[in-house]
C-alpha positions in Angstrom: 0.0 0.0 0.0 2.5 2.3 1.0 4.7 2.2 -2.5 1.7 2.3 -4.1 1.4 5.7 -2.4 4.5 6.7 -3.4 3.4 6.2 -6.8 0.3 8.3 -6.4 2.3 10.9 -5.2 4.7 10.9 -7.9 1.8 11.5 -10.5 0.5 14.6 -7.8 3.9 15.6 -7.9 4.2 16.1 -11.9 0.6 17.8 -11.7 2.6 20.2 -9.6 5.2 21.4 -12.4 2.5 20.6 -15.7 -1.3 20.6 -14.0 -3.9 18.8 -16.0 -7.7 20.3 -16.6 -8.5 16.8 -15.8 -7.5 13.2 -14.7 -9.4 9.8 -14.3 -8.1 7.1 -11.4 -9.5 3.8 -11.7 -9.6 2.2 -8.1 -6.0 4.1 -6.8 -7.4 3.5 -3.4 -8.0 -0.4 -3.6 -4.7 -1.1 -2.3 -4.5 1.7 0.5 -5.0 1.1 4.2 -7.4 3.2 6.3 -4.8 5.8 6.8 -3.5 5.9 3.5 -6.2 6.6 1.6 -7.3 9.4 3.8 -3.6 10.6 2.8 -4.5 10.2 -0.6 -8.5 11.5 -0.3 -6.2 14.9 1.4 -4.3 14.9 -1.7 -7.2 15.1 -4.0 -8.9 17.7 -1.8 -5.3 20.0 -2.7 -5.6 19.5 -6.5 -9.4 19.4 -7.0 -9.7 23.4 -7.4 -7.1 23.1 -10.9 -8.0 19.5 -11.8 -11.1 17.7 -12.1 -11.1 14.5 -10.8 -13.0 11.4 -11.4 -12.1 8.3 -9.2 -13.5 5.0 -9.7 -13.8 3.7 -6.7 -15.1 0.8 -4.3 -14.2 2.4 -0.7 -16.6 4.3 1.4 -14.3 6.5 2.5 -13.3 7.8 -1.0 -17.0 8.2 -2.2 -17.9 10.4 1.3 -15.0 12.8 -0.1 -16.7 12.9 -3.4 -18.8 16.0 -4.2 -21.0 13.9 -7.0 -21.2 10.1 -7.2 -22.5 8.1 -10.1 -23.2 4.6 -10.6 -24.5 1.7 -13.2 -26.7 -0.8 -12.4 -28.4 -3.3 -14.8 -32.2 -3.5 -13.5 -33.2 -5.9 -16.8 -30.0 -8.2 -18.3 -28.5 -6.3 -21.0 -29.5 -2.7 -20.1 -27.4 0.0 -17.9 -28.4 2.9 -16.5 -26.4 5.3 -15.3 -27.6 7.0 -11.6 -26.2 9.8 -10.4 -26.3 12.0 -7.0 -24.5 15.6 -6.1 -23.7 14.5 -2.5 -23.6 17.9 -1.0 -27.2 18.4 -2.0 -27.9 15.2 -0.2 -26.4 16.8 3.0 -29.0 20.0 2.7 -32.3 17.6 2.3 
């Protein structure tokens, strides 16, 4: 968990010296501990005012830092729909 981390850092780091509009992580966090992906959810809360980011993810504590969430499900085989939520508009209701 921790070089993988390291590795995540490493791409922050070069988003430092040549940011990006934009960036999609599919599950970065899967291999994190507890602690380490609140490092890494901290991380994304420094860069998410120059880069948008959209994280695939399966850990709770990654989608409760998420400002929108969006999912597929397949309620009849063979179609998917796409479901979406802005979560801070969940916290006002």
């Amino acid at each position: 968990g921790e070089r993988y981390l390291v590795a995540v850092s490493l791409l922050f780091s070069i988003y430092l010296t040549k940011p990006s509009p934009f960036c999609l992580m599919d599950e970065v966090d899967a291999p994190l501990d507890d602690a380490n992906v609140m490092r890494f959810i901290r991380l994304l809360e420094e860069f998410k005012h120059s880069t948008q980011f959209i994280v695939i993810t399966h850990n709770p504590r990654t989608m409760q830092a998420a400002e929108a969430a969006y999912g597929v499900t397949m309620q009849e085989p063979g179609v998917s729909t796409i479901v979406g939520v802005r979560l801070g508009e969940l916290e006002r209701v």
